[in-house]
Structures are given as structure tokens and as C-alpha cells.
Backbone bond lengths (Angstrom), bond angles and torsions (degrees), N, CA, C in turn:
res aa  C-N    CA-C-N  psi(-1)  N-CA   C-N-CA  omega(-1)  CA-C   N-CA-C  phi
1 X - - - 1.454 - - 1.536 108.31 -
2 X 1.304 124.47 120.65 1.592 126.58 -158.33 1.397 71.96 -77.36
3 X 1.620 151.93 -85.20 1.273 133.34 -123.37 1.498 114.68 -65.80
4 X 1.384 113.87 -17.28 1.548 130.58 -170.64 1.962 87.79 -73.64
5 X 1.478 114.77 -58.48 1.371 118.71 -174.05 1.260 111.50 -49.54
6 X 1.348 117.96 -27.88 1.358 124.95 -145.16 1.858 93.70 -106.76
7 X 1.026 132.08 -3.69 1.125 132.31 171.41 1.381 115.42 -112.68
8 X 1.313 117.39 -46.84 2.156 105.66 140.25 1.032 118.39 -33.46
9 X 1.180 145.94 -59.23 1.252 129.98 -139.68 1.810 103.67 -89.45
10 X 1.559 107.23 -35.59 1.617 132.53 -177.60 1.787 94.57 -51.84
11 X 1.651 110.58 -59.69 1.183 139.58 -161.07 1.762 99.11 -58.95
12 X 1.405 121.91 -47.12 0.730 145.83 -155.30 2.105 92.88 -70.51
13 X 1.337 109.06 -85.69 1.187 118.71 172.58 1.445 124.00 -40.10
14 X 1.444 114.91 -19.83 1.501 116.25 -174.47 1.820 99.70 -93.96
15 X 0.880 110.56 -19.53 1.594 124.30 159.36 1.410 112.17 -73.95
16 X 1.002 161.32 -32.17 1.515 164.58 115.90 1.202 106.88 -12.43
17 X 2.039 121.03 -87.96 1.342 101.80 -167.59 1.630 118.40 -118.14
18 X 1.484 93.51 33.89 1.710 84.36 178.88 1.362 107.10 -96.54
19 X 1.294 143.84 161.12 1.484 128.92 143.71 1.483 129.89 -85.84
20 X 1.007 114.22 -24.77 1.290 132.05 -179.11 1.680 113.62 -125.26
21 X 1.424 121.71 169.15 1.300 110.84 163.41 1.868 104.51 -66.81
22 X 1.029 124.55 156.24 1.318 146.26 -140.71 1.759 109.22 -170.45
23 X 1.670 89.93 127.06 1.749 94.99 175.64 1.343 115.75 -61.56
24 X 1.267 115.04 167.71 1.687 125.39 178.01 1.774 105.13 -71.47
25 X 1.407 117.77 3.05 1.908 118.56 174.00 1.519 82.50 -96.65
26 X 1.140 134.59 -73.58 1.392 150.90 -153.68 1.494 103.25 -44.79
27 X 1.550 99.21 -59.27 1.932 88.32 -179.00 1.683 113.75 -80.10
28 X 1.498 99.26 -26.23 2.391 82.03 161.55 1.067 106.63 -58.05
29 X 1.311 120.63 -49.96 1.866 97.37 -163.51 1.451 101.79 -75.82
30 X 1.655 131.60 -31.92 1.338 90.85 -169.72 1.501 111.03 -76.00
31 X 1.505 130.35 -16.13 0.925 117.53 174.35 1.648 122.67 -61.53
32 X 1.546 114.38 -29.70 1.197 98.09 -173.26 1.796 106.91 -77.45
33 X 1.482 93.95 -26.08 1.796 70.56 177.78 1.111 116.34 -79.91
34 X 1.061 156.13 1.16 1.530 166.42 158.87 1.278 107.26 -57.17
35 X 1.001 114.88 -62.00 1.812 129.86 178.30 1.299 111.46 -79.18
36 X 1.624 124.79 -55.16 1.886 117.81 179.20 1.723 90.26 118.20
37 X 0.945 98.86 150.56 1.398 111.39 -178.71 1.661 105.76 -73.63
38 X 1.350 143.07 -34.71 1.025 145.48 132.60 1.556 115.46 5.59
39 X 1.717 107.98 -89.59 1.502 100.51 -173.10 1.956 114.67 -91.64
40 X 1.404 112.60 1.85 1.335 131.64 121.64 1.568 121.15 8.81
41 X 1.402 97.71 -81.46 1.575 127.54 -168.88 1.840 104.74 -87.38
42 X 1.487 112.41 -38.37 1.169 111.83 -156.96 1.541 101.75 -86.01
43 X 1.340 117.78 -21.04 1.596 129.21 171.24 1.206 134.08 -93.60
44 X 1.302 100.58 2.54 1.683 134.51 169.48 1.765 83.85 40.95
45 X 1.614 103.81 76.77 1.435 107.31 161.64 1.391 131.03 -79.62
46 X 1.606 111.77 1.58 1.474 108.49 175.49 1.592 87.41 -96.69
47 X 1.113 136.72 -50.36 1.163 124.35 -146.07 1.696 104.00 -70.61
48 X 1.624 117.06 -39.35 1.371 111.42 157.58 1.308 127.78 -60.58
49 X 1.427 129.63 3.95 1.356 109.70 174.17 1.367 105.22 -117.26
50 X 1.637 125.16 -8.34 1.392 139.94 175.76 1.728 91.34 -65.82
51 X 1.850 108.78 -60.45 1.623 92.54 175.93 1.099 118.79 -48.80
52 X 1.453 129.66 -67.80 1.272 116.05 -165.73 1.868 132.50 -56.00
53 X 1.647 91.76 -24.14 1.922 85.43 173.18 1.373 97.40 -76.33
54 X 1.564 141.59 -32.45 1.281 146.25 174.64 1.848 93.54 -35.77
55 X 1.123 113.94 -88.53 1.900 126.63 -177.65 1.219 104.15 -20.23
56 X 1.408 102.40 -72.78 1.703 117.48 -159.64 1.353 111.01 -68.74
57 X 1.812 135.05 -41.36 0.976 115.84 -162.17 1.603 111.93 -115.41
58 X 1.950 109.63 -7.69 1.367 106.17 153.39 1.224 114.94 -143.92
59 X 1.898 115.87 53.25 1.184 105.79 139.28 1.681 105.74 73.17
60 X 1.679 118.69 23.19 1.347 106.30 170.05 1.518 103.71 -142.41
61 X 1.579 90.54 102.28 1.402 116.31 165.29 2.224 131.38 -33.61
62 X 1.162 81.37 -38.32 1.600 118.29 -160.72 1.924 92.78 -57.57
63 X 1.054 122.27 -50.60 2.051 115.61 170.46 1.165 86.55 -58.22
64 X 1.340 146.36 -92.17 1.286 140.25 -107.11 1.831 104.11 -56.99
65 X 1.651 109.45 -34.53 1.436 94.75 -179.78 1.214 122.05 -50.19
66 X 1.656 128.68 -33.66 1.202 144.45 -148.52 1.817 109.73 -78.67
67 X 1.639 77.13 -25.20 1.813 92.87 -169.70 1.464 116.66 -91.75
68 X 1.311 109.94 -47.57 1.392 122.61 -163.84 1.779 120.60 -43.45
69 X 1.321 113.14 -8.85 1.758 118.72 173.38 2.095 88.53 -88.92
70 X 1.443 115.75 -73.16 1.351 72.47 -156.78 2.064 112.41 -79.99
71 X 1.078 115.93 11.63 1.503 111.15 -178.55 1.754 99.47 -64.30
72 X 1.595 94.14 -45.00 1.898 85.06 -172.80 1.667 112.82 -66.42
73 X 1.533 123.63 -31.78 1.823 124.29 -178.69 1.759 95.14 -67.43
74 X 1.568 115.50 -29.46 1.137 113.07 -175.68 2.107 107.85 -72.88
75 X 1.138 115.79 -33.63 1.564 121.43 -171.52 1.805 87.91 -71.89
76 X 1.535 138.05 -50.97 1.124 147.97 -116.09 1.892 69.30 -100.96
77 X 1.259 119.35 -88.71 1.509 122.49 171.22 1.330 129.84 5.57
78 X 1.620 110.61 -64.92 1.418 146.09 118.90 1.413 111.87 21.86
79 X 1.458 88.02 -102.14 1.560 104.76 172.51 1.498 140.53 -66.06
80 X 1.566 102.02 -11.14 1.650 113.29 169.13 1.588 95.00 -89.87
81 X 0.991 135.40 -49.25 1.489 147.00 -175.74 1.847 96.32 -36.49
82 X 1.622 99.59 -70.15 1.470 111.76 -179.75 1.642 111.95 -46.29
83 X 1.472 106.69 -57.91 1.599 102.86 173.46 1.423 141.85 -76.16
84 X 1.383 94.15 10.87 1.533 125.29 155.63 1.807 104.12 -42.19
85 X 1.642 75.60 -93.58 1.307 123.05 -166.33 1.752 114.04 -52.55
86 X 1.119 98.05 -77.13 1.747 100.68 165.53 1.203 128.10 -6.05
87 X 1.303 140.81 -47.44 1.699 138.99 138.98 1.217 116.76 -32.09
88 X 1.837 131.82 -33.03 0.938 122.97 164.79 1.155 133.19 -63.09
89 X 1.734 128.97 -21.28 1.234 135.39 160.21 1.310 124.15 -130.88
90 X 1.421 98.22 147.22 1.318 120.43 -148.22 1.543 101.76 -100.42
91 X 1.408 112.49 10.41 1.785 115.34 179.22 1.705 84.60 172.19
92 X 1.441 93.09 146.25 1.531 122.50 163.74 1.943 116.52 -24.24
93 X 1.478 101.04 -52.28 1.131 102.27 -172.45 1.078 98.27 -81.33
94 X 1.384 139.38 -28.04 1.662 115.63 -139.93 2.081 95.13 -84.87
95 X 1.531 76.44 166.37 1.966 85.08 -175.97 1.680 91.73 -103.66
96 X 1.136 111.58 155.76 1.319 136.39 164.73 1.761 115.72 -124.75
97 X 1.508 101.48 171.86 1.322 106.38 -175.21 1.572 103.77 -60.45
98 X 1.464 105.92 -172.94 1.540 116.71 -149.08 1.713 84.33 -89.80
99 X 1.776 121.11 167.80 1.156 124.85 151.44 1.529 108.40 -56.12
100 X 1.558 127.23 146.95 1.196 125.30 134.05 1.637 126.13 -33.12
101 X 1.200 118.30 116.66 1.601 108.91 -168.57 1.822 92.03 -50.25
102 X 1.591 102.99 -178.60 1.612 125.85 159.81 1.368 105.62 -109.69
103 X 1.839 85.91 124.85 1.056 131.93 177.96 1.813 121.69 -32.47
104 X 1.446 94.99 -35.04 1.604 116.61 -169.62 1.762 88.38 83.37
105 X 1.497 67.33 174.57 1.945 94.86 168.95 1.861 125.31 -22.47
106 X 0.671 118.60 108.37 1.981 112.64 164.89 1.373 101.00 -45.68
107 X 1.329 97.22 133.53 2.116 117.11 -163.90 1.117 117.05 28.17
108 X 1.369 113.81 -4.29 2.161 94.07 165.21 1.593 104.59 -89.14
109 X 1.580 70.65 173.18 1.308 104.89 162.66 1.992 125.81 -65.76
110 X 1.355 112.42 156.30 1.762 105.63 -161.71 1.488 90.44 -117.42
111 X 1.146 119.06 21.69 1.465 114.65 -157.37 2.098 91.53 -116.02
């Protein structure tokens, strides 16, 4: 059932970088800065999280099919992103150095 997938995978990432429950502005941006505007765009993270408040808060299944290929490269991203980083801190709170910016595009231009 894509909408069942499609709320794992949402569920999944908001467990990664939210701390708290968090509005649907709050977790795009932190996701995009977490990820880079790069895979941002390439995981069509608004359009997966438009499905999922679509499911969850009125009950319409019908996006989630549309989404469910890039929401899961987007959870997988996610989670390499996280296991990056995670060596960098040594507890929840502590801060670590900055992400490496994103790169932009492979051989384009960022402009």
C-alpha cells in the first residue's frame, strides 16, 4: 500500500532530524538543510511531505502513489546523511562542525 510506505518512510526521517513534533515549514527546511538543496529537489521533498499531510490529516491516499519511488531514495539519503554525521556527536545535544556545503548539480553549473 504506497500510502502505508509513504508514512514510514515520512515517519522515519522525522525521527532523524526533528526534535520535537515540528510543523510541515519546520521539517522542509530542516530537511533541506540536512540534505542540501541538491537532493532537496531530486527527492521532490515538498511533494512527499504535501502527500503525506494529504494521508494523515485528510485521509487521501491517492498522492502517495505518485511519491513513494523518490520518498524511499529520499528516507535512504536520510539515513546515509545521518550516518555520516553521527561520529560527529557524541550526544543528542552536542553541536559539531558545519555540513560540507552541496556541491550543486554533477558538472553543472550552481548558478
Amino acid at each position: 500500500m504506497p500510502a502505508g510506505q509513504l508514512l514510514g518512510v515520512v515517519t522515519a526521517i522525522e525521527i532523524l532530524v526533528a526534535d520535537q513534533i515540528e510543523t510541515y515549514d519546520q521539517m522542509r527546511q530542516r530537511i533541506g538543510a540536512f540534505l542540501g538543496p541538491t537532493a532537496f529537489a531530486q527527492y521532490a521533498v515538498e511533494a512527499v511531505l504535501r502527500a503525506r499531510h494529504r494521508y494523515v490529516h485528510q485521509g487521501d491516499p491517492e498522492p502517495a502513489q505518485a511519491v513513494v519511488p523518490p520518498a524511499i531514495g529520499l528516507a535512504l539519503a536520510a539515513l546515509l546523511r545521518y550516518a555520516a554525521a553521527a561520529p560527529a556527536f557524541p550526544d543528542k545535544g552536542a553541536r559539531a562542525p558545519a555540513f560540507p556545503q552541496d556541491p550543486g548539480p554533477p558538472g553543472g553549473s550552481s548558478h
